[in-house]
MARMAR-741638 format. One record per atom (N, C-alpha, C, O): chain; residue number from 1; atom name; x, y, z. Coordinates in steps of 0.02 Angstrom, whole numbers, plus 50000, padded with zeros to 5 digits. Example, Ala and Ser with C-alpha at 12.3 -4.5 7.8 and 13.67 -1.06 7.14 Angstrom:
<sites>
chain, resi, name, u, v, w
A, 1, N, 50660, 49716, 50390 .
A, 1, CA, 50615, 49775, 50390 .
A, 1, C, 50660, 49835, 50390 .
A, 1, O, 50712, 49834, 50423 .
A, 2, N, 50642, 49888, 50354 .
A, 2, CA, 50684, 49947, 50357 .
A, 2, C, 50645, 50002, 50394 .
A, 2, O, 50670, 50057, 50402 .
</sites>
This chain:
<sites>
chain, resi, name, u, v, w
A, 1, N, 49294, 49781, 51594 .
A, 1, CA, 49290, 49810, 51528 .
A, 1, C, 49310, 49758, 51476 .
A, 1, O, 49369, 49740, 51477 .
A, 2, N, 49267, 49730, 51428 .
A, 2, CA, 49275, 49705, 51359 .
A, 2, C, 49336, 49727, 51336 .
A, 2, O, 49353, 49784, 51352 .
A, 3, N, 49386, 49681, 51290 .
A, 3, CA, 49414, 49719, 51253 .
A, 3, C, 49364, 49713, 51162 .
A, 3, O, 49311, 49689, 51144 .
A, 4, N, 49417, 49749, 51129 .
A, 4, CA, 49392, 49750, 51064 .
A, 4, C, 49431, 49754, 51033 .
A, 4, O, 49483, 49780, 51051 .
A, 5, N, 49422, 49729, 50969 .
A, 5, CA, 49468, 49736, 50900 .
A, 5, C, 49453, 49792, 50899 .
A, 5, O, 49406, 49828, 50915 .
A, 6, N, 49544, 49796, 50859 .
A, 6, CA, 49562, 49893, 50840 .
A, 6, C, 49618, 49866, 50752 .
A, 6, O, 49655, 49822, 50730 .
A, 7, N, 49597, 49908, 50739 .
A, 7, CA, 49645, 49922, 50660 .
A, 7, C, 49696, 49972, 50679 .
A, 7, O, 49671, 50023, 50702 .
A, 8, N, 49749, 49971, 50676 .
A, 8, CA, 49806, 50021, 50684 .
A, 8, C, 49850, 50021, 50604 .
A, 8, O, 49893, 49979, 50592 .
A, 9, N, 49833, 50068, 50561 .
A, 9, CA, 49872, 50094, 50498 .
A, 9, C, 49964, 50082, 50510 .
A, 9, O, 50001, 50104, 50554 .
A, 10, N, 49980, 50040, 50453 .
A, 10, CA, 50052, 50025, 50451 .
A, 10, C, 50082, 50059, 50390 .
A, 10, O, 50052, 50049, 50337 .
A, 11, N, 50124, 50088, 50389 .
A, 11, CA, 50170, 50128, 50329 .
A, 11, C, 50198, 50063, 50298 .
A, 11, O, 50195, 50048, 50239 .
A, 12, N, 50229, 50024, 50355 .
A, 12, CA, 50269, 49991, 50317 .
A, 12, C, 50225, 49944, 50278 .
A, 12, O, 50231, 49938, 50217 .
A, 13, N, 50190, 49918, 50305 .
A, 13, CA, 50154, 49884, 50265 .
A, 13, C, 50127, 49905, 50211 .
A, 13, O, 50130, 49877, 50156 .
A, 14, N, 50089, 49977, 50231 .
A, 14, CA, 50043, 50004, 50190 .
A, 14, C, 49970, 49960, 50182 .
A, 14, O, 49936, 49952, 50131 .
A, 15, N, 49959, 49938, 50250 .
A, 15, CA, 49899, 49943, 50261 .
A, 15, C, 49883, 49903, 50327 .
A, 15, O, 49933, 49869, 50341 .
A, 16, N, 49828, 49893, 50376 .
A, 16, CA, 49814, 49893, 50424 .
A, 16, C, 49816, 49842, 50469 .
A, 16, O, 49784, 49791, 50459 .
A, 17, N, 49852, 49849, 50521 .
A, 17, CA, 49875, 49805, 50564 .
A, 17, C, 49800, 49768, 50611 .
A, 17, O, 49764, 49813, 50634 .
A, 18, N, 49774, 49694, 50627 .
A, 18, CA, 49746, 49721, 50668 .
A, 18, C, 49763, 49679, 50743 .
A, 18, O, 49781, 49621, 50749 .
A, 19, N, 49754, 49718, 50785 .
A, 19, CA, 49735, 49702, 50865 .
A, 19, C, 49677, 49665, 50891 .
A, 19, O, 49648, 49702, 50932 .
A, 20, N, 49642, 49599, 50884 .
A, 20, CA, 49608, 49574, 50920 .
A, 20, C, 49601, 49572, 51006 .
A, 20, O, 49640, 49567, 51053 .
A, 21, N, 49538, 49578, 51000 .
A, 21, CA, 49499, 49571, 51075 .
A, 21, C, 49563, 49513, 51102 .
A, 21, O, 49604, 49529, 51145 .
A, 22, N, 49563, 49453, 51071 .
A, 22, CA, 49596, 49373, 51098 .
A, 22, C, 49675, 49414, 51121 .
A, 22, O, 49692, 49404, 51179 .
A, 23, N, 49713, 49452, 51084 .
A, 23, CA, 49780, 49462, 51082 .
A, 23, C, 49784, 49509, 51140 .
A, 23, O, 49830, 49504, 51181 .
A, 24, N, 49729, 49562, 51147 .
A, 24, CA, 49739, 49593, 51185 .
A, 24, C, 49740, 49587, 51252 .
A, 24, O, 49782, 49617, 51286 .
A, 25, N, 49678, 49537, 51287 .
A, 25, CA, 49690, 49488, 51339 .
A, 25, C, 49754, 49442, 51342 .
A, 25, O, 49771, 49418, 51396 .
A, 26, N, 49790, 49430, 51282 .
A, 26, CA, 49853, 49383, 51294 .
A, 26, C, 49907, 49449, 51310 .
A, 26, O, 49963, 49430, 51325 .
A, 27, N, 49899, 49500, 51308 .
A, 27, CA, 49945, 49548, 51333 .
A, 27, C, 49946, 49568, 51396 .
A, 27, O, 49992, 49585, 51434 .
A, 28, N, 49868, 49564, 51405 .
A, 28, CA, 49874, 49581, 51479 .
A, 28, C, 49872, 49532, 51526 .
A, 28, O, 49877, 49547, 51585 .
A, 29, N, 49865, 49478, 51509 .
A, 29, CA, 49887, 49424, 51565 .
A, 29, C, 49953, 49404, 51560 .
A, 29, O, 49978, 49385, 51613 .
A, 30, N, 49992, 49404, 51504 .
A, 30, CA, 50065, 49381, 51481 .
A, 30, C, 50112, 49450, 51496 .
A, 30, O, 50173, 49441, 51503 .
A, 31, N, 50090, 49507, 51500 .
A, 31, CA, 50142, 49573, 51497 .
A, 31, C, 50099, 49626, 51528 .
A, 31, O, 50068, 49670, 51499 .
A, 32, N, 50103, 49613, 51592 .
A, 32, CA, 50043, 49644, 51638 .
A, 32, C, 50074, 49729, 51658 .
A, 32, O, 50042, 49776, 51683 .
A, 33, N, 50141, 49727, 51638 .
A, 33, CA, 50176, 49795, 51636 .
A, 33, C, 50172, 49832, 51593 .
A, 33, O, 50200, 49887, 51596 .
A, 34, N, 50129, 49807, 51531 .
A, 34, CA, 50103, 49865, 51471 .
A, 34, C, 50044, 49866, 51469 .
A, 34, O, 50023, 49923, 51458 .
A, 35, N, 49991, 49813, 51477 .
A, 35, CA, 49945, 49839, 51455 .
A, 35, C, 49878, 49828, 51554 .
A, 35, O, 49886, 49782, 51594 .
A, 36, N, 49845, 49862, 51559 .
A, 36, CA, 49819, 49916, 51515 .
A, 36, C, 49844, 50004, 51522 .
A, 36, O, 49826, 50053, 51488 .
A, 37, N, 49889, 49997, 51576 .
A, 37, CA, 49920, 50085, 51570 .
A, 37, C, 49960, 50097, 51489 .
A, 37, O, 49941, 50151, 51465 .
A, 38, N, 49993, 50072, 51458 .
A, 38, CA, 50026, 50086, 51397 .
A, 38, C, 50015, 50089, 51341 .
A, 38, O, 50050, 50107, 51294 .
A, 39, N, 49932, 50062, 51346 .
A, 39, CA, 49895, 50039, 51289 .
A, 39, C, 49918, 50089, 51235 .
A, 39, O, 49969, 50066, 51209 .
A, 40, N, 49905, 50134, 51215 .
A, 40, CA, 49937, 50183, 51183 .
A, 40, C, 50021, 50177, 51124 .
A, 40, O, 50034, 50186, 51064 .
A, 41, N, 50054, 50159, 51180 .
A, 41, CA, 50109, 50154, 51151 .
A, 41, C, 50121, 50078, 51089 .
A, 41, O, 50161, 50068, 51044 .
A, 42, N, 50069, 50044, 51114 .
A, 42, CA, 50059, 49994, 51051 .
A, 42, C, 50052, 50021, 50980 .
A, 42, O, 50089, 50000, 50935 .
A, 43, N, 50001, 50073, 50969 .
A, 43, CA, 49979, 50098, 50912 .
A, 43, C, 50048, 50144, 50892 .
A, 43, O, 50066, 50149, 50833 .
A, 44, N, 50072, 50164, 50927 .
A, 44, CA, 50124, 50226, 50927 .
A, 44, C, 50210, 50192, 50887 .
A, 44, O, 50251, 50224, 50854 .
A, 45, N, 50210, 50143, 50901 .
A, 45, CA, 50260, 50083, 50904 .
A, 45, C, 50233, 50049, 50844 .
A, 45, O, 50280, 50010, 50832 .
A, 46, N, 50199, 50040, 50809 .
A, 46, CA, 50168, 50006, 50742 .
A, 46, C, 50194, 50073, 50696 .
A, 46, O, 50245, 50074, 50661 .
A, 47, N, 50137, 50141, 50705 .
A, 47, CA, 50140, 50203, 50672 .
A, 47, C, 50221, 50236, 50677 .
A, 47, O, 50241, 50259, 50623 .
A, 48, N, 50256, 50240, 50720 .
A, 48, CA, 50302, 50283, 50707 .
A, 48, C, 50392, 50229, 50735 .
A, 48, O, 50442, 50252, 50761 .
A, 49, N, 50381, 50172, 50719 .
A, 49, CA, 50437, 50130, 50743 .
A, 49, C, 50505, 50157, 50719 .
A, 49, O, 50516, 50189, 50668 .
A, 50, N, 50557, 50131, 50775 .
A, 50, CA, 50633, 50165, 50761 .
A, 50, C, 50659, 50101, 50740 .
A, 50, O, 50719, 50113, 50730 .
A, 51, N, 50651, 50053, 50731 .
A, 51, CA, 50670, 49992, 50687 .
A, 51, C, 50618, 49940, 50683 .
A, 51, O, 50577, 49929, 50728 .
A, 52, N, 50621, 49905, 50621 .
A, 52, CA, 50580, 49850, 50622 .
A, 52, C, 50636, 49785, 50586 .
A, 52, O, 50671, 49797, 50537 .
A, 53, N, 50636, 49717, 50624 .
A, 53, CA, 50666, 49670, 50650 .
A, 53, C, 50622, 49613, 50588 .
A, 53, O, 50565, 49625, 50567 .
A, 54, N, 50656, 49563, 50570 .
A, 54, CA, 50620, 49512, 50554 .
A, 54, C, 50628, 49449, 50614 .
A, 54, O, 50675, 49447, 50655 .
A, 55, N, 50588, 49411, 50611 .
A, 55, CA, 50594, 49379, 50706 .
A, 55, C, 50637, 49323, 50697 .
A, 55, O, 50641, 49311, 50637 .
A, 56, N, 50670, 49282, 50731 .
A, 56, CA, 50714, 49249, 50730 .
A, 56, C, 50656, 49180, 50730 .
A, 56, O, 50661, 49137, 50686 .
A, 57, N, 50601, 49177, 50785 .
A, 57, CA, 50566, 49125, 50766 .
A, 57, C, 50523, 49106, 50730 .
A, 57, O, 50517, 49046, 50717 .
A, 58, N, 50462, 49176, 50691 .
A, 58, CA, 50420, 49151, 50655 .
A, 58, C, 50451, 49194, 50579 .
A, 58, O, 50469, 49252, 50577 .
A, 59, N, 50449, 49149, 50527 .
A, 59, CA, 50479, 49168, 50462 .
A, 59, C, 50432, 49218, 50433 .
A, 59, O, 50450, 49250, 50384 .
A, 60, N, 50366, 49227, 50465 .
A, 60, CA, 50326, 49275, 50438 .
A, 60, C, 50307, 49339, 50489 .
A, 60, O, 50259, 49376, 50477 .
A, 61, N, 50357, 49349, 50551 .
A, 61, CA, 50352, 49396, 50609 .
A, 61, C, 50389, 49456, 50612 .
A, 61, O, 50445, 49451, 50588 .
A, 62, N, 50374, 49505, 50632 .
A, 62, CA, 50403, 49559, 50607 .
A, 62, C, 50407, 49609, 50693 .
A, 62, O, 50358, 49611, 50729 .
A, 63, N, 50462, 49639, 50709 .
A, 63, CA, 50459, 49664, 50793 .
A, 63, C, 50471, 49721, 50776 .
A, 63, O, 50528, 49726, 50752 .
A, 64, N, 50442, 49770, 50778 .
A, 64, CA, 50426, 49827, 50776 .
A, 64, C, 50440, 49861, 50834 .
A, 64, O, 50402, 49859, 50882 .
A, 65, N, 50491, 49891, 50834 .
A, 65, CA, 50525, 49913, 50917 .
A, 65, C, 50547, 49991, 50919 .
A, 65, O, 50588, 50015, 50881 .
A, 66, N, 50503, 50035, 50982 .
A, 66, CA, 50527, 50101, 50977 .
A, 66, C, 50566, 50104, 51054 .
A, 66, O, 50559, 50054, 51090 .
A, 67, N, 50586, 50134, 51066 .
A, 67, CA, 50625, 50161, 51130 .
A, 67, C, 50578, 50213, 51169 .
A, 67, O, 50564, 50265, 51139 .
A, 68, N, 50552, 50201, 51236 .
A, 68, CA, 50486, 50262, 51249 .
A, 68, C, 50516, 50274, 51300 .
A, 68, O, 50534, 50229, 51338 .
A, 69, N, 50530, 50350, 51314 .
A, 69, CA, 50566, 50371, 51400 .
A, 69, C, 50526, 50385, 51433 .
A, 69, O, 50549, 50407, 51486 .
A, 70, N, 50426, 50382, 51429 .
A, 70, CA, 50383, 50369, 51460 .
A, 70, C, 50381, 50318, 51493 .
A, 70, O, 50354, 50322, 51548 .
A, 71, N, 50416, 50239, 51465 .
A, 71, CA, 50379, 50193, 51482 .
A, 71, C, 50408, 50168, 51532 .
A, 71, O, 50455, 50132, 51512 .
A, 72, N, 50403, 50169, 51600 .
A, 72, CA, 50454, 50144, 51646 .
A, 72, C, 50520, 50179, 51631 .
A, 72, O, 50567, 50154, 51599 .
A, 73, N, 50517, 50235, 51655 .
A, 73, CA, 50570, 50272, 51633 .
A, 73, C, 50624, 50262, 51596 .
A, 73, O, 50678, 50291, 51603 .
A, 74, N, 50608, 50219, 51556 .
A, 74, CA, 50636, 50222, 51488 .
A, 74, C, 50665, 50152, 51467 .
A, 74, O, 50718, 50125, 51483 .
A, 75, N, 50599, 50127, 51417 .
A, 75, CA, 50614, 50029, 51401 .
A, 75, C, 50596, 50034, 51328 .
A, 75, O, 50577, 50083, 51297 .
A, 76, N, 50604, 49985, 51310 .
A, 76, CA, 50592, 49974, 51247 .
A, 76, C, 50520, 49952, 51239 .
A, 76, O, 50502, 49915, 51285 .
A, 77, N, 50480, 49963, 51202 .
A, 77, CA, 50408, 49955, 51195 .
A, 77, C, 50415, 49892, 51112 .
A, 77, O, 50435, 49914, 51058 .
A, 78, N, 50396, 49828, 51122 .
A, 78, CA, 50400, 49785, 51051 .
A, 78, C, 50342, 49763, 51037 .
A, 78, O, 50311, 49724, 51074 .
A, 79, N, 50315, 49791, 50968 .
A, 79, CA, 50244, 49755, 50964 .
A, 79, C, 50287, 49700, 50912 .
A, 79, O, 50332, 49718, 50874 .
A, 80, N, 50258, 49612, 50922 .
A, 80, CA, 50266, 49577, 50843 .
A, 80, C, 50211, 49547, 50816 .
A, 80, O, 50174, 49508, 50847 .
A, 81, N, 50203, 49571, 50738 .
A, 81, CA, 50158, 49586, 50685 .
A, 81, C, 50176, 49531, 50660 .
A, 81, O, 50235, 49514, 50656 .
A, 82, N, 50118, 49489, 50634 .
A, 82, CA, 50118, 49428, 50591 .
A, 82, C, 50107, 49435, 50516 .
A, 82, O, 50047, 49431, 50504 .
A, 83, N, 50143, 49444, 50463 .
A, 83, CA, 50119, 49478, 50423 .
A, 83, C, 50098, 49404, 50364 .
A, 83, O, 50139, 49361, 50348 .
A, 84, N, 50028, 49407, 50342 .
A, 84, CA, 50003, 49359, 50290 .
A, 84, C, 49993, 49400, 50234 .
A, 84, O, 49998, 49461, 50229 .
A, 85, N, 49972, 49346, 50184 .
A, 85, CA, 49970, 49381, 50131 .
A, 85, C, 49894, 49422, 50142 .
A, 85, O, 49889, 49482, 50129 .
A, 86, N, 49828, 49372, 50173 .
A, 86, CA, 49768, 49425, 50184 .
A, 86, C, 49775, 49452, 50240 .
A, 86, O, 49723, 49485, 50247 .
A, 87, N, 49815, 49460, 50296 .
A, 87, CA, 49782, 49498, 50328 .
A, 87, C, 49869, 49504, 50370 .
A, 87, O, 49916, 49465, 50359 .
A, 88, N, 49870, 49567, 50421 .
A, 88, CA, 49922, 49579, 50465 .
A, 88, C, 49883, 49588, 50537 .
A, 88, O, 49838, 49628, 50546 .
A, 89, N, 49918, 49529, 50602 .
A, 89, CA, 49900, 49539, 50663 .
A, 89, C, 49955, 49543, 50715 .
A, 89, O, 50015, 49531, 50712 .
A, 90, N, 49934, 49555, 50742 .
A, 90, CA, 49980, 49600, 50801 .
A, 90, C, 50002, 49511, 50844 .
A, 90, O, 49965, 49475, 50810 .
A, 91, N, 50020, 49486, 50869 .
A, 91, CA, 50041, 49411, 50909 .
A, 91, C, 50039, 49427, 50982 .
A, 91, O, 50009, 49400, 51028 .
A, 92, N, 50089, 49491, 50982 .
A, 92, CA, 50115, 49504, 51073 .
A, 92, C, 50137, 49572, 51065 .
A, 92, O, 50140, 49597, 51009 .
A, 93, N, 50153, 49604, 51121 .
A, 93, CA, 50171, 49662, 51112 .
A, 93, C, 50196, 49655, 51188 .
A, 93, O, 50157, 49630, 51228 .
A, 94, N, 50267, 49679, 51213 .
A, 94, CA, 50304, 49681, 51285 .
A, 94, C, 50354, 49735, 51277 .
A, 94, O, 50373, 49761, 51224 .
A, 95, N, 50369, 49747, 51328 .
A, 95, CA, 50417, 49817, 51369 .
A, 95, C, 50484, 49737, 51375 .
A, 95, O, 50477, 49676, 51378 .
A, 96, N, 50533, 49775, 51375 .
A, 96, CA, 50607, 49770, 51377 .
A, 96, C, 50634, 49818, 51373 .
A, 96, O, 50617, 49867, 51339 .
A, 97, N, 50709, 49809, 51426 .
A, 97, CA, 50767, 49840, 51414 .
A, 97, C, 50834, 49835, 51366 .
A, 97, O, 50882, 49872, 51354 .
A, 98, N, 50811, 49773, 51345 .
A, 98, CA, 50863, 49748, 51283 .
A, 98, C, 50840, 49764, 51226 .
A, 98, O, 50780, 49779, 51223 .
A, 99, N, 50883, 49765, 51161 .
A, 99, CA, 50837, 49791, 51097 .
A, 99, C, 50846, 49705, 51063 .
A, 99, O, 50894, 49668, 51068 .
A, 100, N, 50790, 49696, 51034 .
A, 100, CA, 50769, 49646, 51031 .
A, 100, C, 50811, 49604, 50971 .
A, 100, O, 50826, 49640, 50924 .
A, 101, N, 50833, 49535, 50965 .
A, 101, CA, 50870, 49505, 50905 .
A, 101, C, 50836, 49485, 50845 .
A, 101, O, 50778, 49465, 50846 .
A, 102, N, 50872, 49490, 50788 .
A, 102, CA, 50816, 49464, 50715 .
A, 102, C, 50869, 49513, 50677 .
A, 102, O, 50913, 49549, 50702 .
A, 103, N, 50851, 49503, 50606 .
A, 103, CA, 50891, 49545, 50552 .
A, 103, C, 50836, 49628, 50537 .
A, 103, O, 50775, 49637, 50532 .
A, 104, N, 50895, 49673, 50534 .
A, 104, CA, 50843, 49736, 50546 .
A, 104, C, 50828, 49734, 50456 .
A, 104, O, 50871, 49731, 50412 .
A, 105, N, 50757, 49736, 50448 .
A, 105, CA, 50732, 49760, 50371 .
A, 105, C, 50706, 49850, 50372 .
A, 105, O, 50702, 49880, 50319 .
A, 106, N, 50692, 49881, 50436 .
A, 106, CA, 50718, 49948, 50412 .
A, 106, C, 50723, 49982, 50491 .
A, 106, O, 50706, 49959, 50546 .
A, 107, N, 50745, 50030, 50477 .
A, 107, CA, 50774, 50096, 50535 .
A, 107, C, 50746, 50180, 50510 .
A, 107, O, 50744, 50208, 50456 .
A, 108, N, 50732, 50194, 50561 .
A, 108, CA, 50701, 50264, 50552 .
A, 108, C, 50767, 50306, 50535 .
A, 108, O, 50821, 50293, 50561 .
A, 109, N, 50757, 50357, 50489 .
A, 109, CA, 50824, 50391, 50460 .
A, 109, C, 50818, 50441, 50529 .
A, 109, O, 50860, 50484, 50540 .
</sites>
C-alpha cells in the first residue's frame, strides 16, 4: 500500500498540519510500533493534544504529546510539527513512556 499525503487541522496553529507520503514511510521504518496499527492516534495527538512542548533541538519544532491507554497499554503517543512561516509538517511521530523534554507553550485545561 502507497502512502499519501494527509492534512490534519491544528487549533493551535489554526491551520493545517501536513503528513507527507516521505514522513510517513520515515515512521514506519524508524517507529515500527506506531505506525501502521496507530495510524490514527497521529491525527488524534495533533487535534486534541494534552501538552504541546517547544523541542529542545529544532528552534522551529513543536512535540505535541497526548497520553493514549490504547496504545500499548498505556504510552505516550508524540507527534513533532515543524512549524514555518508557509507551511506546518509533521518530522516524526513515536510512542514513549517518558513525557517528552522542551519548554511547555501550552497544556490542556
Amino acid at each position: 500500500m502507497e502512502a499519501q499525503n494527509n492534512t490534519i487541522y491544528c487549533s493551535y496553529f489554526d491551520d493545517d498540519v501536513v503528513l507527507s507520503a516521505e514522513r510517513i514511510v520515515h515512521i514506519q521504518e524508524q517507529h515500527p510500533d506506531l505506525l501502521p496499527q496507530y495510524r490514527n492516534f497521529i491525527d488524534e495527538v495533533i487535534n486534541n493534544p494534552d501538552s504541546i512542548r517547544r523541542s529542545q533541538r529544532m528552534p522551529n519544532g513543536y512535540l505535541f504529546t497526548k497520553w493514549c491507554d490504547d496504545v500499548q497499554n498505556g504510552k505516550y503517543v508524540i507527534v513533532v510539527v515543524i512549524a514555518e512561516a508557509l507551511r506546518k509538517w509533521v518530522i516524526t511521530s513515536y510512542i514513549s513512556r517518558k513525557f517528552p523534554k522542551g519548554d511547555i507553550v501550552w497544556t490542556k485545561d
